[in-house]
N, C-alpha and C positions, 0 to 999 in steps of 0.2 A: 592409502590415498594421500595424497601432496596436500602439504599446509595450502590455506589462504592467506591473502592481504585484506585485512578490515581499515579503508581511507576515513578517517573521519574528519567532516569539515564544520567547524566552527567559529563563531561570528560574535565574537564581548560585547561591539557597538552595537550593531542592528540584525534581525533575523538573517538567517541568509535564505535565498534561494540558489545558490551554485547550481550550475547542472540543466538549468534549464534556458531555452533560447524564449527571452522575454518578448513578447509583441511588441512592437512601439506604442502603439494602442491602449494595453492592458497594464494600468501599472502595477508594479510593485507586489508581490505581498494579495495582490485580489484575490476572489473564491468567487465560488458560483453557488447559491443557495439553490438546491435541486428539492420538490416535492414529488416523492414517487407513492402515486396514490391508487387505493382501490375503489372500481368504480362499480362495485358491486351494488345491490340496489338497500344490503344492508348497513350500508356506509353513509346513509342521508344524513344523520345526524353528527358525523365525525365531518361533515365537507361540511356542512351551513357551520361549524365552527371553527374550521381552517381557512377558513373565505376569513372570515372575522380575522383569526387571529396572522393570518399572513399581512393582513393591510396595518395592523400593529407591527410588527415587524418590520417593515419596509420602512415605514414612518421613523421607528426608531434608530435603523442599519442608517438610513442616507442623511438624517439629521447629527450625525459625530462626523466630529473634523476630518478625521480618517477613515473614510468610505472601506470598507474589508470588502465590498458585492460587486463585482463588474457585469455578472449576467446572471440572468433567473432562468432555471430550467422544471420543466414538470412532464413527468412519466405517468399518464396513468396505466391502468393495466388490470386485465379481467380475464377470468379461463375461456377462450385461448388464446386473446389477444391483446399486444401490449402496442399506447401511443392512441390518438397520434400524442406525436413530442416536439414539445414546444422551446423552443430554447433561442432568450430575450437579452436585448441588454436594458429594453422597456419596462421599467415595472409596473406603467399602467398596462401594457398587456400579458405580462406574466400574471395581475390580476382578475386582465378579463375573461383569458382563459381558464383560470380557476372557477371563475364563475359561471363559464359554459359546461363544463363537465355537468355530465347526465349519471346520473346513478342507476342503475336498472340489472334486472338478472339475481342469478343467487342460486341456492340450491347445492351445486358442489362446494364444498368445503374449501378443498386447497384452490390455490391462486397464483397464476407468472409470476410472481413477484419478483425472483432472483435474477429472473433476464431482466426485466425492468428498472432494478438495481444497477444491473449491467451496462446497459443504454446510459444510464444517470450516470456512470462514472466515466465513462467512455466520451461523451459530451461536455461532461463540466472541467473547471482548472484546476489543476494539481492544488490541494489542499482546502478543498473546496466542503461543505456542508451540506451533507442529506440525508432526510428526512423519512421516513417511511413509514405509511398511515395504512393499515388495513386490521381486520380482524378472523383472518386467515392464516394455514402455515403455507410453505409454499410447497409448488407442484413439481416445481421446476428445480428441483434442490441439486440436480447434478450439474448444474453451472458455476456451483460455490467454488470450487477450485481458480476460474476462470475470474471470477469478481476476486475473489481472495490474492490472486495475483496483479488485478488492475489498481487493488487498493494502496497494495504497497509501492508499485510503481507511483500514483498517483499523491500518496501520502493525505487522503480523504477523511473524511469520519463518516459514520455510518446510524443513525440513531432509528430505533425501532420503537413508534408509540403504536400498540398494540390495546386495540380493543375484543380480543376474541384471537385464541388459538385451535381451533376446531376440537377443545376438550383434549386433547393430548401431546404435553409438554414434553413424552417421552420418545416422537415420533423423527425421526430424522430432517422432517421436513420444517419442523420447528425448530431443531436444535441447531440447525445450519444459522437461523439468525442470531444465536449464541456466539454462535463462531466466525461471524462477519461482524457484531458488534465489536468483539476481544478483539480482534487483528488490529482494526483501527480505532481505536480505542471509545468506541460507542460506548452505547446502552440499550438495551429494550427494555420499556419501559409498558408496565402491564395496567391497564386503564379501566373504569365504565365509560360508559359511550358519551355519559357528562362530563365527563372529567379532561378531554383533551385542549380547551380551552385553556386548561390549567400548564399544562406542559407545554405551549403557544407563548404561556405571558416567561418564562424560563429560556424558550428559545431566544427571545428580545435581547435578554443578556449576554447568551452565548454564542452567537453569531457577529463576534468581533475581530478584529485583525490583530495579529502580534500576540493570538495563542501562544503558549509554552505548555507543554506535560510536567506534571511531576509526580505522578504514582498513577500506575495502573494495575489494579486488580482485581481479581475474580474466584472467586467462595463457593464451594458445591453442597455446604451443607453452612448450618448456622455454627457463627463464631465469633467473637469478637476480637481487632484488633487494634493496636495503639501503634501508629508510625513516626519516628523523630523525619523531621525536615526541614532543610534553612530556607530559610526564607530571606532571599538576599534582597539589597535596598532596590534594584530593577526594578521587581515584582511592584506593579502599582495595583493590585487586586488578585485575590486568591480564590477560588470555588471549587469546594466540595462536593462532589454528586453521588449516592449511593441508588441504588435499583435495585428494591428487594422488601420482600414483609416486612413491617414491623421495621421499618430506617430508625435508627438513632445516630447524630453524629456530636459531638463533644471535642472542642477547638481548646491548647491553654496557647498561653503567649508565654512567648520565652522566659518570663519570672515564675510562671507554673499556675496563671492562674487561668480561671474557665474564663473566654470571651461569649458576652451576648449581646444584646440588641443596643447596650446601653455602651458596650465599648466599638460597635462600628458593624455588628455581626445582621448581616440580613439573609432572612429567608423568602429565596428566590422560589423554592417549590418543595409541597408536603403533603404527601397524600399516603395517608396511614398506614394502609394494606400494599402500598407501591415505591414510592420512592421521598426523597426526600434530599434539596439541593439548597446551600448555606454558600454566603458570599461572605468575603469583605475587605473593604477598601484600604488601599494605604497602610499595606503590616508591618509592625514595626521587625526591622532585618534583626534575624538572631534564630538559634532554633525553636523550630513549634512544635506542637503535639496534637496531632490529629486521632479519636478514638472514635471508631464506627463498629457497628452493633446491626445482626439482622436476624429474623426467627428462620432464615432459609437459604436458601440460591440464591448471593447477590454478586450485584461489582460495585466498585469503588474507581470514582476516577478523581484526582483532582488537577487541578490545571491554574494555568496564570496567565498577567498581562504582562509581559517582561520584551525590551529590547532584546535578550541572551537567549538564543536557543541554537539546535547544531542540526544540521542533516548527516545525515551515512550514505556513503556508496561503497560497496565492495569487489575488490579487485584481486584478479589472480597472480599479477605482478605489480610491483611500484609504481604508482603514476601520480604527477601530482596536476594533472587534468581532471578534474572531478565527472567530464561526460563520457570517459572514458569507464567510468562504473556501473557495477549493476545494483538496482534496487535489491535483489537476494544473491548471497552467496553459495556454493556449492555446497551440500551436505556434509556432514563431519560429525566428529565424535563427542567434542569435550567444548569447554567453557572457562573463561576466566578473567578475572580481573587485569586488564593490561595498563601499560604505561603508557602517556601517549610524546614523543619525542619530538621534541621543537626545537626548530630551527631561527634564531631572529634575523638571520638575513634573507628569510625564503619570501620569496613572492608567487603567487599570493600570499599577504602575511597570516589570514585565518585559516588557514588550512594545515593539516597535521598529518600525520603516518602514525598509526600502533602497530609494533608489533606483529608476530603472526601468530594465528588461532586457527583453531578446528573448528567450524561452527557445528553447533547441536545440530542433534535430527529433528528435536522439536521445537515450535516455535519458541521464539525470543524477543524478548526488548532490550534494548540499548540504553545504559544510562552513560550522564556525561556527569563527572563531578568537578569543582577546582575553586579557587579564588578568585574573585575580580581584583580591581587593580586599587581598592583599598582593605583588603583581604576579608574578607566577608565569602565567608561559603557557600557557592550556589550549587543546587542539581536540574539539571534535565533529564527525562526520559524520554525516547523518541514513540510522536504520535501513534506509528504505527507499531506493531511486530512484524519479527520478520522470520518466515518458515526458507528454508532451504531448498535449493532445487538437487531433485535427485538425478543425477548424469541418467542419461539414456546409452545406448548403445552408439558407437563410433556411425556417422553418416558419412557414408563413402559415395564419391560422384566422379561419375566417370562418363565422354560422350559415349552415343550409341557405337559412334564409328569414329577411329582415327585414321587419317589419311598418310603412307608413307609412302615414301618417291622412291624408286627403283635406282640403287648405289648411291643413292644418297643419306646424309644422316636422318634416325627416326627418332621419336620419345611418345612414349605412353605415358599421358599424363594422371596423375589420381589426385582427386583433392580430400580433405576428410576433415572434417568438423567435431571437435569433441572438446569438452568443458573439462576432461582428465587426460593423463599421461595412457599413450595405447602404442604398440606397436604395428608398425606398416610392413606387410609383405608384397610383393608380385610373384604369380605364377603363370605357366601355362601348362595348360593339359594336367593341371594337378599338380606338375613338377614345381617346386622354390624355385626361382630366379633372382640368386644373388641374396646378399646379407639382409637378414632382416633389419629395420630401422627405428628408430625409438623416437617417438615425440613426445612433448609436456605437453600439447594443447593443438588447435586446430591448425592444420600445413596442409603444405601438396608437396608430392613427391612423381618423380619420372623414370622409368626403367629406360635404359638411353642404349640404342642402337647402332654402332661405329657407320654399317654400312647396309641397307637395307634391301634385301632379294625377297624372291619370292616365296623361301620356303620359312620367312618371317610372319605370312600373312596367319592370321589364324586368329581365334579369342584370347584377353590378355586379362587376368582376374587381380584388381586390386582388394587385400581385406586387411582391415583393420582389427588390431583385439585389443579392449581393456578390461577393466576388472569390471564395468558395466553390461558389456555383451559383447558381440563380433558383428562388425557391419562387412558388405562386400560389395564392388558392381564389379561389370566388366566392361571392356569395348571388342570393336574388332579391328585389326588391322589391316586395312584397302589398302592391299599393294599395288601400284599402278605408274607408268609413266611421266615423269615431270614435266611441267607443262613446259611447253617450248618460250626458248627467249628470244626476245627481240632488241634485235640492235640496231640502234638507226644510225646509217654513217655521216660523216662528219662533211 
């Protein structure tokens, strides 16, 4: 299989968004705070405390100089139906609708919730914040591919407060929000029906703009680890979030000592049996040491408020277009650390080329590491991961009918669409027609006719072969008289 181009685009001054066509409307940098919620009728007590804690929220999002919210969206959703879906740039009515929601029904266990996921990413803005409240797994689990590919396009977060998972954490239908929290660097976070209030006053703080990643992980049994990290002078706030039994987390500052409440250290969220999320402001730049500790299944995310963060798009050839990229790359084998080559006279100036790479089969994260411009160390990790698209078979498209003019020239045209290198044939009646053709990537090609008679007419089969499969259509060729011409005299 043919190497890949991994483009990466990064921004020292300010975040970037490359790649996308901005509204005039929506500035900068905005997200959409989405609630996808269950309106099952066992859910009364998780909604009178989302009512609550959303109006906290709001209060707090539009009161900072830098508004991160342009619109508010809300999904609910119930077995078998999801919406209606509300989506505001109001937040008095993104609240009154919250408070219209009716709870009712119950009884089946699983619940829409992944299409409804789906809806909410589909509607809200690239990098947008949602939420999702039920005490269910879902029913709907064979959509996750679908949302799994909207997230990385969309580069969203996904956060799961869970009151209740129908008793069985080993069920596909649960484990799928495992695997949409990891992609975009979520959490599910495992509650009592008391306790979401709690994880409400935590959203306040993390629903801000000019996020940055810098670790994201995830633990299938208990363990504890210690991670080095710089923490460059950008960074004006740092948070730790772990999700898991028994959270312990343990911060030093770069001379090795433990920080707490008395050097700057706050505890934004702590629930013993669940999780537990540690802030704080203003680190001093230099390496830190972060130790987290769980009795079970957890993740670890931490994150910053930094101007310096980087997007990726991936590309099959050079380009230094950044729309010209895809959110995932083509399947591959291996992994590794690359260089990335710079240019100071290129324009755009933040934008860079690595190398080429095979990307894995299994999902992945992207880190950036490097200097700022007083040499101070910084890293990002990209919000989301990114899983690979596996090539399909060569799509070959051909009309039903080609039209050829009787002693005149003809061509059968084939087009073919494929993400890998494949070869092009034409036949007829089974027979090859001429040298076979070699493509890197999607073309058309045409078997070309000097002079065309009747005993041209017939079916004309274009196929394709890669190492992914073999695609084929055909057409027919209508041999028929050329239309008459008209000349008008002078």
């Amino acid at each position: 299989m043919g190497r890949r181009l991994l483009l990466v685009a990064l921004a020292l001054s300010a975040a970037l968004c490359a790649g996308q066509d901005a509204d005039e409307d929506i500035p900068e940098g905005a997200s959409t705070l989405a609630f996808v919620f269950d309106v099952t009728g066992s859910m009364y007590d998780d909604l009178v405390q989302v009512i609550e804690g959303a109006s906290k929220i709001l209060e707090t999002s539009l009161s900072r100089p830098k508004r991160p919210l342009y619109n508010f969206a809300l999904v609910p959703f119930h077995d078998p139906e999801i919406g209606p879906v509300t989506i505001t740039t109001d937040p008095k009515k993104f609240q009154y609708e919250l408070r219209e929601l009716y709870v009712q029904g119950g009884g089946d266990c699983p619940e829409m919730s992944i299409g409804a996921i789906k809806i909410a990413l589909e509607i809200s803005l690239p990098g947008s914040f949602i939420y999702v409240f039920t005490d269910a797994r879902s029913k709907d689990f064979k959509l996750t591919h679908e949302v799994l590919q909207l997230i990385q396009q969309k580069q969203s977060q996904v956060v799961f407060v869970l009151t209740g998972d129908c008793d069985d954490r080993t069920h596909i239908g649960y484990k799928v929000y495992e695997e949409i929290a990891s992609t975009s660097s979520g959490q599910v976070f495992h509650l009592d029906k008391k306790q979401v209030n709690e994880v409400l006053k935590w959203v306040e703080e993390a629903v801000q703009s000019s996020k940055v990643h810098l670790l994201s992980t995830d633990h299938f049994s208990q363990v504890s680890n210690t991670w080095q990290l710089p923490f460059d002078p950008s960074l004006k706030e740092v948070t730790v979030a772990l999700s898991g039994p028994a959270p312990d987390i343990e911060i030093k500052n770069p001379q090795g000592k433990v920080v707490g409440p008395k050097d700057g250290l706050t505890e934004l969220l702590h629930i013993p049996n669940s999780a537990k999320v540690v802030n704080i402001k203003e680190p001093q730049p230099g390496m830190w040491s972060v130790k987290t500790s769980s009795e079970g299944r957890h993740s670890v995310r931490i994150s910053g408020l930094s101007t310096i963060d980087f997007r990726a798009g991936f590309s099959r050839k050079p380009t230094l277009d950044f729309k010209m990229t895809s959110s995932r790359p083509v399947q591959g084998e291996v992994i590794k650390t690359l260089p990335i080559r710079y240019y100071p006279e290129r324009l755009p100036y933040n934008l860079w080329n690595i190398t080429e790479f095979i990307p894995p089969n299994q999902a992945f994260f992207l880190r950036v590491t490097g200097y700022d411009r007083n040499g101070f160390l910084f890293q990002r990790v990209s919000s989301v991961s990114f899983s690979s698209i596996v090539p399909n078979a060569p799509r070959v498209l051909m009309p039903a009918t080609t039209l050829g003019y009787y002693l005149q020239r003809g061509s059968v045209v084939c087009h073919v669409e494929s993400l890998i290198p494949f070869t092009l044939r034409f036949s007829r009646d089974g027979r090859r027609l001429g040298e076979d053709q070699l493509f890197s990537e999607s073309d058309s090609a045409s078997w070309e006719i000097d002079q065309v008679t009747l005993k041209d007419e017939d079916y004309y089969e274009c196929i394709a072969i890669s190492t992914a499969g073999t695609g084929r259509a055909r057409t027919f060729l209508d041999v028929s008289e050329p239309p008459p011409a008209i000349t008008v005299g002078g």
